[in-house]
C-alpha positions in Angstrom: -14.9 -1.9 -55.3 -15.7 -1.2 -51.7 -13.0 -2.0 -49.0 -13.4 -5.2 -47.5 -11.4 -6.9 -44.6 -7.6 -7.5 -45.2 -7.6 -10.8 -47.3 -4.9 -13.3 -45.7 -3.5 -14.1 -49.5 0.0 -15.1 -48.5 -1.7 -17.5 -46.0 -2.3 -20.0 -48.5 -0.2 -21.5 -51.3 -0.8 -20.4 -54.4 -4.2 -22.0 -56.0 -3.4 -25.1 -58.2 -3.1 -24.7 -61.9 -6.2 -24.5 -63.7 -7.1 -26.1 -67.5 -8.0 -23.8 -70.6 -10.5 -25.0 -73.1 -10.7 -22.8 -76.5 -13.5 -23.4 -78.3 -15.0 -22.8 -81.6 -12.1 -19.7 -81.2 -12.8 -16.7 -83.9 -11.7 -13.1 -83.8 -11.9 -10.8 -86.3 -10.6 -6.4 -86.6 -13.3 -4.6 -88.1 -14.4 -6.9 -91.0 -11.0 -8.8 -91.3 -11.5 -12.3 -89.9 -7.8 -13.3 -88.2 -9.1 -16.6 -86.4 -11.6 -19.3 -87.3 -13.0 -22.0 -85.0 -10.0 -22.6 -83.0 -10.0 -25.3 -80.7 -7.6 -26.1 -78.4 -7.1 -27.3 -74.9 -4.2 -26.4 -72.4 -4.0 -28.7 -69.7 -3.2 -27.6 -65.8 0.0 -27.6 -64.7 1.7 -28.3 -68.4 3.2 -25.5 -70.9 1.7 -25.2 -74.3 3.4 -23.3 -77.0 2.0 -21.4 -79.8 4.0 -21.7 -82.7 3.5 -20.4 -86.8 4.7 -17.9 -88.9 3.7 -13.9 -88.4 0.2 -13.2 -89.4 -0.8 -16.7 -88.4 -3.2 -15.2 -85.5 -1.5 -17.0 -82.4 -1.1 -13.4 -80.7 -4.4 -12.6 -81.3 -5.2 -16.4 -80.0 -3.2 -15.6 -77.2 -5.3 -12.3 -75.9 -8.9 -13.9 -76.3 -7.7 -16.8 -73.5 -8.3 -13.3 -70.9 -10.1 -11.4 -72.3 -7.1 -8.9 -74.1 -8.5 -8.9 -77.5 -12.1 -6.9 -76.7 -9.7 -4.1 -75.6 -9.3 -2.9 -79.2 -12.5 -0.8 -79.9 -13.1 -2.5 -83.8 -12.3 -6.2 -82.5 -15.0 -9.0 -82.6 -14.9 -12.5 -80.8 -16.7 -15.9 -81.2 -16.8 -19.5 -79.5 -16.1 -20.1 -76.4 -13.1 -20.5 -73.4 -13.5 -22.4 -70.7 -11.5 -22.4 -67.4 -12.1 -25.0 -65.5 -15.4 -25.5 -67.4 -16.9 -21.8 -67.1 -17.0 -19.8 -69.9 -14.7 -16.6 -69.0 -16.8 -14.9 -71.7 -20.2 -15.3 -69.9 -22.1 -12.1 -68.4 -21.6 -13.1 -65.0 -17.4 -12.9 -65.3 -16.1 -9.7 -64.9 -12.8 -8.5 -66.7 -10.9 -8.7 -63.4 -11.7 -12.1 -62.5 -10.2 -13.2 -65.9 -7.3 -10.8 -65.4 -6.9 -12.3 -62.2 -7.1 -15.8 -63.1 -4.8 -15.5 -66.4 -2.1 -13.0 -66.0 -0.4 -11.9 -69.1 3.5 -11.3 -70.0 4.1 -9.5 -72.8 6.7 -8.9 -75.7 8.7 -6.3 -74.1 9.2 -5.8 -71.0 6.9 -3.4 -69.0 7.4 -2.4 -65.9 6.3 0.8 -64.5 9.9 2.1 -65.0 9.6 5.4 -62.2 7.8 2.2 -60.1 10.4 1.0 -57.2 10.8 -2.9 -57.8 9.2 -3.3 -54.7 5.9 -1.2 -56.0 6.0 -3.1 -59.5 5.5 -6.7 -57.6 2.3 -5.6 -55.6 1.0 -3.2 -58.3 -1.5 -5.7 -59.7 -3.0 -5.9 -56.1 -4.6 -2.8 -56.2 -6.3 -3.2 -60.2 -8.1 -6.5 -58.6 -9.1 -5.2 -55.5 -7.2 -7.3 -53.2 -6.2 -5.6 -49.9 -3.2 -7.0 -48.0 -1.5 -5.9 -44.9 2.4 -5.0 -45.2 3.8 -7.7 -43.8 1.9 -10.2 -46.1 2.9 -7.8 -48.7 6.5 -7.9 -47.6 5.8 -11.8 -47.6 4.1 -11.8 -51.6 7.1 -9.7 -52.5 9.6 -12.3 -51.9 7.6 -15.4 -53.0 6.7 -13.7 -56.3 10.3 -12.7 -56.6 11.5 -16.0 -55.9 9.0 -17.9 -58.2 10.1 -15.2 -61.0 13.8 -16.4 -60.0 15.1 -12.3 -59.6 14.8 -12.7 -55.5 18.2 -12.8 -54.9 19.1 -10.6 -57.6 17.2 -7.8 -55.9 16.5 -8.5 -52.2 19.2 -5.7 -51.6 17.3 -2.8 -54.0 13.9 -3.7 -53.8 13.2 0.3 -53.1 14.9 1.1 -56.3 13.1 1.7 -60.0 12.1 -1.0 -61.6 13.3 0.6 -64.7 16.6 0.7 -63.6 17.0 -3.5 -64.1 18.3 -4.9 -67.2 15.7 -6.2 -70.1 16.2 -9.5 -68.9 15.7 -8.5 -65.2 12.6 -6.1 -66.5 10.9 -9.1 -67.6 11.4 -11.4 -64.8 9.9 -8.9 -62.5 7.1 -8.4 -65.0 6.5 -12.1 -64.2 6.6 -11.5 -60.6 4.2 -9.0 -61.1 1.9 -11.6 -62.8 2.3 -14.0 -60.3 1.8 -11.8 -56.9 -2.2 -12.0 -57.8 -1.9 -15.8 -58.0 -2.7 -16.1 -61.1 -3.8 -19.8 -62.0 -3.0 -19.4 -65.9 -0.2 -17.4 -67.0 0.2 -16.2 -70.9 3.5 -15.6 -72.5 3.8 -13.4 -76.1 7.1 -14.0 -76.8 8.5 -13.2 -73.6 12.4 -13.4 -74.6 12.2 -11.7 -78.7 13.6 -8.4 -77.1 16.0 -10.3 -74.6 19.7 -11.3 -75.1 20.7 -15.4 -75.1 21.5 -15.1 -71.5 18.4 -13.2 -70.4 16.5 -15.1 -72.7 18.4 -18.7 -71.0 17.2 -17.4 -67.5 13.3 -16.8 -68.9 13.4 -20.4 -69.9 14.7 -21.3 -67.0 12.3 -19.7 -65.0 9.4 -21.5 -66.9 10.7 -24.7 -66.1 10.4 -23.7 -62.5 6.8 -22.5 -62.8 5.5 -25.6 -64.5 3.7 -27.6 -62.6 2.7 -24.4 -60.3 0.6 -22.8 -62.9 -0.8 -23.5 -66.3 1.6 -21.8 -69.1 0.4 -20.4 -72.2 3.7 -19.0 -75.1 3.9 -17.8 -78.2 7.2 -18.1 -79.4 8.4 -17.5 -83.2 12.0 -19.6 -81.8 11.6 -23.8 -83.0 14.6 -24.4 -80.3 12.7 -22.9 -77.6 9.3 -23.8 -78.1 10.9 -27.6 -77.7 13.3 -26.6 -74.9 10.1 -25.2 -72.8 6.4 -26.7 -73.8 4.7 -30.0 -73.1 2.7 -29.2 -76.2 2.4 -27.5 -79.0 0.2 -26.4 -81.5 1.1 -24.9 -85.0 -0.8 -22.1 -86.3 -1.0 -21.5 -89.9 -3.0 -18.5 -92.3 -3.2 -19.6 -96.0 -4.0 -18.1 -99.0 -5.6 -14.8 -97.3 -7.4 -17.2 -95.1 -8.1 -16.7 -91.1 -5.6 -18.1 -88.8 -6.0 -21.9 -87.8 -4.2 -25.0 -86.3 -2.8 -27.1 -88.5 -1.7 -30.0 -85.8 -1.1 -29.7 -82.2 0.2 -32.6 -80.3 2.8 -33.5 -77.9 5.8 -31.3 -78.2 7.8 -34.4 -79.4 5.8 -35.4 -81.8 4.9 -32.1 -83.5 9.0 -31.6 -83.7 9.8 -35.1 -84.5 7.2 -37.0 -86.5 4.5 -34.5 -87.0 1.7 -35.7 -89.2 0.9 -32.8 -91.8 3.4 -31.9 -94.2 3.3 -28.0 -93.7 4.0 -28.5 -89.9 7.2 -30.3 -90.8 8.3 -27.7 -93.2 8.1 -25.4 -90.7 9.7 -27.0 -88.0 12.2 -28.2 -90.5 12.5 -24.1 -91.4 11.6 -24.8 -94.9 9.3 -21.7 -94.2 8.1 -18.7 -92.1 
């Protein structure tokens, strides 16, 4: 990408959370089908969890909502998803306007660990192509920081490896890192599996503090967390040898508490999985 003039991103508040619209989802590796016509939609502003047994595709699900799963050279995709009604799969959408628009948190956490904290929050600036001045850096740093709920952990080492933070730490500041590109859609594979109950109490606490400021996508394999955190969920299921699908998604109450197909109360119930 060509320089362009210094963009004033810390000049306005982050954009507003933005709706996801899977449809007709399939994926397969090579000639194994994992997903078949998934459909699902994750409203703005709410938190939607992905829940099922290993195997069940919800990952996979997970890394077609930006674009993650055409990274591995034998994958395949099908259907659609929609942000905001375009298709993020249409030729006109690059890869970094997806990346941009749905940042991604993974399992464990991975910050560039040689990386000073500092560097690690601004790093996804320069793989979009976003050029910012210092002082609006200086400015992103503490917002994304703050939103990540690690600001006042680290205002006083911000020069200092990122590596050098605790796992629960490491993945806050991976979620600043997410956030500093203003993401609209953020996508969470279980975020807290490699984290201790306290790190893993702070996470959760940090989602609560995003919701509302961005759409949140997380796959979780924890019952107690997936109804601590989400709005909704949807329970993912692969039978028999057969490709991943939803069983029943609804209202996070009512999948936990009165769910209508018998497998998803088993599950919940951890009759299984």
């Amino acid at each position: 990408m060509t320089d362009t003039a210094v963009l004033p991103l810390t000049a306005t508040p982050a954009a507003a959370p933005a709706t996801l619209d899977a449809r007709e989802v399939s994926a397969w590796f090579g000639s194994h089908q994992v997903l078949s016509r998934v459909s699902l939609t994750m409203p703005a502003g709410r938190v939607t969890a992905l829940i099922g047994p290993s195997g069940c595709g919800k990952s996979t699900f997970l890394r077609t909502l930006n674009r993650m799963h055409e990274l591995i050279p034998s994958a395949a995709f099908g259907g659609e998803v929609l942000f905001e009604g375009e298709d993020i799969y249409a030729p006109e959408w690059r890869l970094t306007d997806a990346r941009r628009r749905i940042g991604m948190v993974f399992q464990k956490p991975n910050p560039f660990p040689a990386m000073s904290i500092y560097d690690n929050v601004v790093a996804g600036l320069k793989l979009t192509g976003t050029k910012v001045n210092r002082r609006e850096k200086d400015e992103l740093v503490e917002e994304s920081l703050t939103r990540a709920g690690l600001w006042k952990e680290v205002r006083d080492r911000l020069r200092q490896p990122g590596g050098a933070l605790s796992g629960g730490q490491q993945q806050r500041l991976c979620i600043a890192r997410a956030l500093a590109v203003r993401p609209r859609v953020l996508l969470m594979d279980e975020p807290c599996s490699a984290l201790d109950p306290t790190s893993t109490r702070r996470v959760e606490e940090t989602i609560h503090e995003l919701a509302g400021q961005v759409t949140i996508v997380i796959v979780t394999h924890n019952m107690q967390q997936a109804a601590r955190v989400s709005d909704q969920c949807a329970f993912f299921l692969a039978e028999q040898g057969t490709p991943g699908g939803i069983v029943e998604h609804g209202p996070t109450e009512q999948v936990f508490n009165s769910p209508v197909d018998t497998r998803t109360a088993d599950y919940v119930a951890g009759r299984f999985g």
